[in-house]
C-alpha positions in Angstrom: -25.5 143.3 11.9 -27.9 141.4 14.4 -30.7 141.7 11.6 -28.9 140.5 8.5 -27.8 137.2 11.2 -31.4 136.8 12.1 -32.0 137.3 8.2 -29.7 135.1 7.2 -31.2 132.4 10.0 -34.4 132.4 9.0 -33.3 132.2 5.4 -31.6 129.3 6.3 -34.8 127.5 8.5 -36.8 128.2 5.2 -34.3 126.7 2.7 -34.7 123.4 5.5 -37.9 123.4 5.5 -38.7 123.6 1.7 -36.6 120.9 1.3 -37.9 118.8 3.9 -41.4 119.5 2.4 -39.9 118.5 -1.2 -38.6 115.2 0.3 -42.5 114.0 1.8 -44.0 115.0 -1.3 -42.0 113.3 -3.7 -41.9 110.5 -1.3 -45.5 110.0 -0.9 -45.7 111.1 -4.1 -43.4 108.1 -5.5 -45.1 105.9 -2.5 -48.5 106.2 -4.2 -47.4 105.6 -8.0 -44.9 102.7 -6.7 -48.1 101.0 -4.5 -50.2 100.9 -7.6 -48.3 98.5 -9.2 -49.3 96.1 -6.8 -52.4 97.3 -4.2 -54.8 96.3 -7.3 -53.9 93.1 -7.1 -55.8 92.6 -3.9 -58.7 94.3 -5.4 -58.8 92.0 -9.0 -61.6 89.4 -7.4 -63.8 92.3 -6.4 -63.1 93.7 -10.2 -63.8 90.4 -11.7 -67.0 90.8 -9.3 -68.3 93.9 -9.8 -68.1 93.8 -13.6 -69.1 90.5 -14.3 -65.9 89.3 -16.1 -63.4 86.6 -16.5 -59.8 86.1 -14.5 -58.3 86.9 -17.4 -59.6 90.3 -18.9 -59.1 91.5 -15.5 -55.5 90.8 -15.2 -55.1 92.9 -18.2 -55.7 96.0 -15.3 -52.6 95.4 -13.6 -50.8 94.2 -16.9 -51.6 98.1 -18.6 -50.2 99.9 -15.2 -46.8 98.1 -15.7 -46.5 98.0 -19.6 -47.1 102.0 -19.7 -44.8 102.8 -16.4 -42.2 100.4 -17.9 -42.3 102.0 -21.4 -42.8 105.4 -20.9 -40.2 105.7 -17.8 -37.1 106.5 -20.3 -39.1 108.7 -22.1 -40.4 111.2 -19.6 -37.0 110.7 -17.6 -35.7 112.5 -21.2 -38.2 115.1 -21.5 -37.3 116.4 -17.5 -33.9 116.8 -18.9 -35.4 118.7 -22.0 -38.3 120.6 -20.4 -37.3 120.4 -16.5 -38.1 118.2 -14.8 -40.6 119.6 -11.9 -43.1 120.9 -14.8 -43.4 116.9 -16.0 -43.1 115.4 -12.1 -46.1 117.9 -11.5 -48.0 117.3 -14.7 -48.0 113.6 -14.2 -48.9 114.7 -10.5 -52.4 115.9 -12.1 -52.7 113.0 -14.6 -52.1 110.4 -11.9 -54.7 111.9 -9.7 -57.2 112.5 -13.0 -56.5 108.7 -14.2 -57.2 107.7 -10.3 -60.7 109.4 -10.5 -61.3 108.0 -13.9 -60.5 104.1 -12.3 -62.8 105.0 -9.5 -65.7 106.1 -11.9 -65.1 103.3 -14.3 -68.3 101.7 -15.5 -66.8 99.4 -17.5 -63.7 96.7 -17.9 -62.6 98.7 -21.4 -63.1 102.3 -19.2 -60.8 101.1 -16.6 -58.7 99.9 -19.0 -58.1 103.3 -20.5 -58.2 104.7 -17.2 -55.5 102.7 -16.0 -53.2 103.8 -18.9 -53.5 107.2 -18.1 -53.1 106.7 -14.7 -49.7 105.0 -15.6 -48.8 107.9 -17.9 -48.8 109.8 -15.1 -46.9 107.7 -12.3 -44.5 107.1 -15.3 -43.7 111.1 -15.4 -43.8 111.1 -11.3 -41.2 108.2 -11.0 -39.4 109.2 -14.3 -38.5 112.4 -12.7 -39.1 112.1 -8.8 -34.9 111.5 -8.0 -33.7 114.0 -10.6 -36.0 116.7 -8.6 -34.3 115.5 -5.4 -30.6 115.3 -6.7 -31.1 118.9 -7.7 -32.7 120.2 -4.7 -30.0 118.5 -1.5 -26.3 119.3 -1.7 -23.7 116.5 -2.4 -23.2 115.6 1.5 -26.9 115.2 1.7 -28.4 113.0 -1.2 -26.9 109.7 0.0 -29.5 110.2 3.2 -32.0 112.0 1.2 -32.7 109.2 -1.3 -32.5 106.2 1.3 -35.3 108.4 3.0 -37.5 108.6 -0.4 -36.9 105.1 -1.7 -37.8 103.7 2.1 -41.0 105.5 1.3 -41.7 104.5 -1.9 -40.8 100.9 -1.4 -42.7 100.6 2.1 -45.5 99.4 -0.7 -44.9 95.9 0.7 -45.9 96.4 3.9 -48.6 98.6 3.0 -49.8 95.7 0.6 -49.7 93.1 3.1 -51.8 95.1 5.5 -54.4 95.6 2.9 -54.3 91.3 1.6 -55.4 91.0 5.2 -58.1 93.1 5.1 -58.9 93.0 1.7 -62.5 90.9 2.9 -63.3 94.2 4.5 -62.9 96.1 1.0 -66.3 96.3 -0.6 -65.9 97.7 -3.9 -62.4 98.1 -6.1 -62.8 101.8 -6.5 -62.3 101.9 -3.1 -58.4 100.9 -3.7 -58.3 104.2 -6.4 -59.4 106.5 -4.8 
């Protein structure tokens, strides 16, 4: 009998800490796709810089983030609900990471153009699915605190944008803000 309690216990401590776990990641998970609608802003005069290009070919970079995020968001909310939606949160995981590395490497204004779109394809599929994944996970009693704890992260982007504004002299190349 004093097994199965200890059992059931450490069953228990597991299921809490999964879930905490689950919480951070999609957190900093919905953190990092949330910040790149605005962090690049800081980094548009060393992009207009490094590349040699006008003020307005390099707004364009922010302007593709939020075009793709806005109009694919419905769309991969709708295939989580057809396909599950941890296989698309962790797929767009890998192509937000892959279009991060692509910004990074860009050589060109038209490369980090594309790169940008498929970095937005992939922060569209995180955010898309990120509170589904949650709601699923934390009983009723729970999700009111759960999702004021994952949208604190995800929108502390402001303060985390002002800090960088500040130091944004310090910054020496964009890819520094993508990777």
């Amino acid at each position: 009998m004093a097994a199965t309690n200890e059992d059931e216990a450490r069953s228990q401590g597991q299921k809490i800490m999964h879930k905490a776990w689950l919480l951070l990641v999609i957190g900093l998970g919905s953190f990092t796709a949330s910040v790149n609608t605005s962090v690049v802003n800081i980094a548009l005069p060393g992009i207009q810089r490094t590349l040699a290009t006008e003020v307005t070919q390099v707004d364009w970079v922010v302007t593709i983030y939020l075009l793709v995020v806005s109009g694919a968001l419905l769309g991969f909310g709708r295939l989580g609900d057809l396909r599950g939606h941890r296989p698309i949160y962790v797929l767009g995981t890998v192509i937000f990471v892959t279009g991060s590395i692509l910004c990074g490497l860009s050589p060109s204004l038209q490369a980090l153009y594309v790169s940008r779109a498929v970095q937005a394809l992939g922060g569209a599929m995180m955010l898309a699915n990120e509170t589904a994944i949650l709601t699923h996970a934390f009983a009723a009693e729970r999700r009111g605190r759960t999702l004021g704890i994952q949208y604190t992260l995800e929108y502390s982007r402001g303060f985390f944008h002002q800090t960088l504004y500040i130091h944004r002299r310090n910054l020496i190349r964009y890819e520094a803000v993508e990777f």
